[in-house]
N, C-alpha and C positions, 0 to 999 in steps of 0.2 A: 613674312615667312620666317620660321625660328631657323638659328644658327646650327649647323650639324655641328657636333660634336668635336673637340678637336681630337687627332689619331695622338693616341697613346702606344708605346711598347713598354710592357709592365716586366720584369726579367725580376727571377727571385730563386733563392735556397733552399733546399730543405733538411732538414737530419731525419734521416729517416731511421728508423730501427726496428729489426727482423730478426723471425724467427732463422735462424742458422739454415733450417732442413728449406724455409720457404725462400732461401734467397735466391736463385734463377728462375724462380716462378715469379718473382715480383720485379727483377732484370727485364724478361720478357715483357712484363705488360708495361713497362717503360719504353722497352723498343717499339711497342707498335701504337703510342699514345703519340698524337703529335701536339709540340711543344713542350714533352718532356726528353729530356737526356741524365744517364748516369752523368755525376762528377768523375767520383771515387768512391772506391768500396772497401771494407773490411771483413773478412771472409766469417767473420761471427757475427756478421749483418748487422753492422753501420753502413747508411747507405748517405753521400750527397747528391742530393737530385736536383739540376737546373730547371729550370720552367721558365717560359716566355709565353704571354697571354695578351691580347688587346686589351685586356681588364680585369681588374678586380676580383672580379665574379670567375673570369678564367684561371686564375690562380687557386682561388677559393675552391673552386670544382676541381680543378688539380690536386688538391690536398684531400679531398675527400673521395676521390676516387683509389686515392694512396693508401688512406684508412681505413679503406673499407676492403683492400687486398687480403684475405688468407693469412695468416701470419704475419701481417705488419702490427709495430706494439705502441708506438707512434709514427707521428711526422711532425716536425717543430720546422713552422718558419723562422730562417738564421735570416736571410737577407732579405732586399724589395727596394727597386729603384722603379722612378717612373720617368719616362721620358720623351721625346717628341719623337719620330721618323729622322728629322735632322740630328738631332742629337745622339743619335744610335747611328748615322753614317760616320759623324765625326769622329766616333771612339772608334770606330774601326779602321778609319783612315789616321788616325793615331797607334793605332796597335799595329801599323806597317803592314795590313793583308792587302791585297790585288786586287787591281778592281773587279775581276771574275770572283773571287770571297769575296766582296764586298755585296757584290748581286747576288750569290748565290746566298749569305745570311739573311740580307733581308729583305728573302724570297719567303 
């Protein structure tokens, strides 16, 4: 019997950059996209966008669901870490959140 796969959480950056007039049109579809989040934004549409993915592929389709928005003129991945389930509780019981944050992130 082959081995399942081991669980990944892949968490990464993007720079995004917008057209000015398209930037709460492309905010929105960050809100209702899950495992994307605003970082920070600059109102002449620099955008940092968090993403967390089980993979690869989910990251990948996160970027290209990004460039294919209306007004975006890129998206450049900055960051990309990969790591185990255990290794994403430990940074968060490092970063001093509660265990109710600790369940509720890596929910």
């Amino acid at each position: 019997m082959p081995e399942s796969p081991k669980a990944e959480i892949h968490i990464a950056s993007f720079l995004v950059h917008v057209r000015p007039e398209s930037l709460e049109a492309v905010l929105g579809l960050l809100e209702k996209t899950p495992g994307l989040e605003e970082g920070t934004r600059d109102p002449v549409g620099k955008l940092v966008v968090l993403a967390e993915g089980a993979s690869h592929q989910d990251l990948l389709s996160a970027m290209e669901l990004i460039e294919s928005a209306p007004g975006v003129l890129e998206c450049i991945l900055v960051y990309h870490e990969v790591m185990s389930p255990e290794e994403a509780k430990q940074q968060l019981i490092a970063t001093g959140q509660s265990e109710t944050e600790q369940q509720e992130a890596m929910s």
